[in-house]
N, C-alpha and C positions, 0 to 999 in steps of 0.2 A: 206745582207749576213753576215755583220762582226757585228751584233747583236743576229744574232743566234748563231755564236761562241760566243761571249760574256756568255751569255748564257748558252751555254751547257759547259762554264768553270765555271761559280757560280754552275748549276745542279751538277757536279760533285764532285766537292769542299765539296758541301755541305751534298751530299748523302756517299761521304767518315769519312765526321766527325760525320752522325748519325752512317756509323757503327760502326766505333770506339767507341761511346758513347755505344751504345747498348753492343757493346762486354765487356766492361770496367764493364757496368753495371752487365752483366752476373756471370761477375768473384768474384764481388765484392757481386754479392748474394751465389754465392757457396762457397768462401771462404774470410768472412765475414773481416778474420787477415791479407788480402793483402790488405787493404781498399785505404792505404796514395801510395802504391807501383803502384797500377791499376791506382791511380789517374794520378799521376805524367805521366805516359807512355799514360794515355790519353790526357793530357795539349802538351807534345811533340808530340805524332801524330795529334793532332789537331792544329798545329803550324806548323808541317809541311805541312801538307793537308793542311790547308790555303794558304803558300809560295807558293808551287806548282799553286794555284789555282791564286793568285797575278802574279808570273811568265807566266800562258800563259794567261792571262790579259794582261799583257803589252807585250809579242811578238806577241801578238794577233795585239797592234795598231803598233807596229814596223813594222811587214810584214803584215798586214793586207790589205792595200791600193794595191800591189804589185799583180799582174794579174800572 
């Protein structure tokens, strides 16, 4: 059970920094002069989206045991 949360904490984690990536990309093909600006706000959403995904990681094994 506490490998399937494991789990659907990296799934998520991971399927939030493709959208982020995907959206960064979008922005950056329609307006080519936000290039350094899309970047940066993609590095910080994908550092947060990571934390978050670290975060219920480890309260995953903190309460995890816990019935």
């Amino acid at each position: 059970m506490i490998v399937l949360m494991y789990a659907a904490v990296v799934v998520a984690a991971a399927g939030s920094i493709a959208l982020i990536a995907v959206t960064a990309n979008q922005a950056m093909a329609r307006q080519p002069e936000i290039q350094g600006r899309a970047f940066i706000v993609f590095v910080l959403g994908a550092a947060f989206c990571e934390m978050l995904g670290l975060l219920g990681f480890v309260l995953g094994l903190l309460f995890g045991g816990q019935a």
